[in-house]
N, C-alpha and C positions, 0 to 999 in steps of 0.2 A: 635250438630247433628240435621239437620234437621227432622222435625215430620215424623210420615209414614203417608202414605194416603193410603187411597182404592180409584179406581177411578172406579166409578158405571156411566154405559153409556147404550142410550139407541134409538133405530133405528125405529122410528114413521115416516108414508109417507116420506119416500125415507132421512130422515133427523138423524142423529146423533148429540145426546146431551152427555155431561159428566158432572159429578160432583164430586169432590174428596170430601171426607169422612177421616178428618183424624183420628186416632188412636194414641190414649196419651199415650198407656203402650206401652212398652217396650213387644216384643213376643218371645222370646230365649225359654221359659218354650215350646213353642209346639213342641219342639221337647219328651217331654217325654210323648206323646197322642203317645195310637199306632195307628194303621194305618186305624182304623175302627171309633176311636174317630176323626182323624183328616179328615177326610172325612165329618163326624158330624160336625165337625165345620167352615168347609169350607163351607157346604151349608148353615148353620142358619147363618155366618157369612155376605153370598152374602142376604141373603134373609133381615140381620137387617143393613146393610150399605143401600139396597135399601129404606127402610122404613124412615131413616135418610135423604136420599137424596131428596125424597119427601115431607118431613116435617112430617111423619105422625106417628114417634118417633124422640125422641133427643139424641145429643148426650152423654147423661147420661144413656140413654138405653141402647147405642153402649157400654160403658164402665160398666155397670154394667154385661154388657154379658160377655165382656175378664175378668171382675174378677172372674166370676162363674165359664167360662172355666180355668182360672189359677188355681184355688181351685181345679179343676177335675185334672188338671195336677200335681200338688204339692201333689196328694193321691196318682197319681201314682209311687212316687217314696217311699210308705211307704210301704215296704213290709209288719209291721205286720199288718196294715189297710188293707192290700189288702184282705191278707189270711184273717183277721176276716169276710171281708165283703164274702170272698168265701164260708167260712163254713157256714153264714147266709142262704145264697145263697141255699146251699146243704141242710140247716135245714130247709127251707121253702119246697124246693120241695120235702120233703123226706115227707113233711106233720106235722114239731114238731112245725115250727110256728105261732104266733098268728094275727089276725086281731088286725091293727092299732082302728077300732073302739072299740076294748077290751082293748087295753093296754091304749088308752087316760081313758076311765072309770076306769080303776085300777090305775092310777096317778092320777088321779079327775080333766084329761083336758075335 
């Protein structure tokens, strides 16, 4: 199977360039982003293929990004991660949670 590419192009006095960008993983996992996440990722995704295309990240950038995003994708299919992360969620804004620079001093980061 051929690689995928992104093809990033761009329209300077009256002239169009392109540059394909390709993409090493494998993307089936986006479908479990819903529809708010994948929107998130479609623009940071346009935004770090341009930066690649430029030279002004590499493609290790580009592939450390689909693993973070696949990470976000593979929570979403944990239900009980989800709900903990909800109840979090409700126990920050309810007021019971702590500041991160309290809990690094009570672990001694």
């Amino acid at each position: 199977m051929e690689a995928l590419k992104i093809v990033i192009g761009e329209f300077f006095d009256d002239r169009v360039t392109f540059k394909p960008v390709i993409i090493s993983k494998l993307t089936e996992w986006l479908r479990l982003l819903d529809p708010d996440e994948l929107a998130e990722f479609m623009t940071e995704l346009t935004n770090i293929a341009e930066q690649v295309a430029r030279g002004d990240k590499s493609v290790n950038d580009l592939d450390l990004f689909l693993s973070e995003w696949h990470e976000t994708a593979l929570v979403n299919q944990e239900d009980d991660v989800l709900d903990d992360i909800m109840e979090a969620e409700s126990e920050i804004n309810a007021g019971r949670g702590k500041e991160w620079t309290i809990i690094k001093k009570e672990i001694g980061l």
